[in-house]
C-alpha positions in Angstrom: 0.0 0.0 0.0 1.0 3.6 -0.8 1.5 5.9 1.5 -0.3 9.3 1.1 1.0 12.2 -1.4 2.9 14.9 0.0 1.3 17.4 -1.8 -2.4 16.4 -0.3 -3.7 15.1 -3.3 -6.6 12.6 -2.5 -4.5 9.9 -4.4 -1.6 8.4 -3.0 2.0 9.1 -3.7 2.2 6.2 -6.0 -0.5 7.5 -8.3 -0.1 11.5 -8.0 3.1 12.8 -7.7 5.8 9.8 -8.1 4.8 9.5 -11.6 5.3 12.7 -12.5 9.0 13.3 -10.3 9.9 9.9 -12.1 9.7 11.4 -15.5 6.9 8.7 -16.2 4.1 10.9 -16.5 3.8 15.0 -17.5 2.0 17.7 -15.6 -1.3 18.1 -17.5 -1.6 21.6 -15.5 0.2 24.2 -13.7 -1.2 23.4 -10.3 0.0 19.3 -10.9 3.3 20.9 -11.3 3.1 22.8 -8.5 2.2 19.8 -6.1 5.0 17.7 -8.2 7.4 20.3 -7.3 6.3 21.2 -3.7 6.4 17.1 -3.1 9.9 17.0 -4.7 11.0 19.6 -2.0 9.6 17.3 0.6 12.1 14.4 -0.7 14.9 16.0 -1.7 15.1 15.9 -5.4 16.9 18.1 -6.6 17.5 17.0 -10.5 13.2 17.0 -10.6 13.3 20.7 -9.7 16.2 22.0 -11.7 14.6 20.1 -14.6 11.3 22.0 -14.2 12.6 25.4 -13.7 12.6 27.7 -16.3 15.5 27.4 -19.0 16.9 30.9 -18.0 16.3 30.5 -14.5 17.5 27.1 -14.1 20.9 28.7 -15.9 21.5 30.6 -12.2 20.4 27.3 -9.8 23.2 26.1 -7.9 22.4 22.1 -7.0 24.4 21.8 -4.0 22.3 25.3 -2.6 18.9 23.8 -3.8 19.6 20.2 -2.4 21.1 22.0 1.1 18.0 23.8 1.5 15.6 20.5 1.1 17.7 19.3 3.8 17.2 22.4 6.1 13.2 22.0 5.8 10.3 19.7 6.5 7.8 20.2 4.3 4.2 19.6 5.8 1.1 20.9 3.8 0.3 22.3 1.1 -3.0 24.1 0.5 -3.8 25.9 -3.0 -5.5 28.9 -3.0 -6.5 29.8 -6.4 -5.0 29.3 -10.0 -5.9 30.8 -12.9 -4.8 29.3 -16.5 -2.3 26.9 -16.2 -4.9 24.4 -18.1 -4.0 21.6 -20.4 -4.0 23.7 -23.2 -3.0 27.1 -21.6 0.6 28.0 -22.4 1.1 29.8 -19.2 -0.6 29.8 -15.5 -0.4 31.0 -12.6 -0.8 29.5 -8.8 -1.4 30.5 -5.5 -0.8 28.7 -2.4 0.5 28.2 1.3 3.3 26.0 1.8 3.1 24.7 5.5 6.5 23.8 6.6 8.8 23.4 9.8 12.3 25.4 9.4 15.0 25.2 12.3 12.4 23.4 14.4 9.6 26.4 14.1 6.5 25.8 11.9 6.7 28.7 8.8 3.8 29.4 6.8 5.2 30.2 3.1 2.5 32.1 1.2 3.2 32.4 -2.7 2.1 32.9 -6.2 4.0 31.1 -8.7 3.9 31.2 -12.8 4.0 28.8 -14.9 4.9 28.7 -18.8 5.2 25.8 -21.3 8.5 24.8 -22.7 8.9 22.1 -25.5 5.1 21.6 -24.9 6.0 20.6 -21.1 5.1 22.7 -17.8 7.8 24.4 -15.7 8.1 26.6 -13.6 9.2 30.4 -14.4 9.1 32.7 -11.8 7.4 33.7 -7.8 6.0 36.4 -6.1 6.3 35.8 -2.2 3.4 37.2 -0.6 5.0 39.1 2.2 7.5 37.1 4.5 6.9 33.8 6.4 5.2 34.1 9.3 4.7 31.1 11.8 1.5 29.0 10.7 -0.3 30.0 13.5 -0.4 33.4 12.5 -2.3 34.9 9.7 0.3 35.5 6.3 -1.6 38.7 6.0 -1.6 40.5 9.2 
C-alpha cells in the first residue's frame, strides 16, 4: 500500500506525484506541477526541480544550494488557494498557495504565487512572487 502524497492530493504518492517526479508521467496543468514540485521539495530531489525550472532560471540554480536547502526543511502541507490558466491547453498559469512547513524546528507558513509557462510543450516553472515574509503558521500571512 502507498503511502499518502505529500502534496495532499486525495490519491496516493504512488499514483499522483511519483509518476510525474519519475519522468513517467507529465504535468497536464500548472497546479499538478506545483504539487510535483512542492512534493519533490519534501524528498529532496533536486535533479526533478532544476529540470522544471525555467531554461533561463534554471541557468543561475546552484544544485548543492537547492539540495542543502531541502535538507534544512520539512515540508508539511500544502494548501492551494487559487489558480488561474495553467490548463491543459494554456501556455502559461499561474498558482497561488500556502506551503506549511517546519524550518529550524519552528513551523513557517510560506505564502506564494507562482507562474508557470510551457517549454517544448511541457510545464515548468518560471518565476514567484512571495506574498510578504513567512510568518509562523499560527499566524495569519496577511496581518
Amino acid at each position: 500500500m502507498s503511502r499518502p502524497c505529500p502534496c495532499g492530493a486525495k490519491a496516493t504518492f504512488d499514483k499522483h506525484c511519483q509518476p510525474i517526479i519519475a519522468g513517467k508521467a507529465f504535468a497536464d496543468t500548472a497546479e499538478r506541477l506545483m504539487r510535483a514540485r512542492f512534493t519533490a521539495y519534501s524528498l529532496g530531489d533536486v535533479d526533478f526541480l532544476i529540470k522544471t525550472t525555467a531554461m533561463p532560471q534554471r541557468e543561475n540554480l546552484e544544485a548543492d544550494e537547492l539540495e542543502d536547502y531541502c535538507l534544512s526543511i520539512r515540508c508539511i502541507s500544502l494548501k492551494i488557494l487559487a489558480t488561474e490558466a495553467g490548463g491543459p491547453k494554456d501556455e502559461t498559469g499561474m498558482v497561488r498557495f500556502h506551503a506549511s512547513m517546519q524550518v529550524d524546528g519552528k513551523r513557517r507558513l510560506h505564502a506564494e504565487t507562482s507562474h508557470f509557462h510551457r517549454e517544448e510543450g511541457q510545464w515548468v516553472y518560471e518565476s514567484e512572487e512571495e506574498e510578504g515574509q513567512e510568518a509562523d503558521a499560527d499566524q495569519d500571512p496577511n496581518a
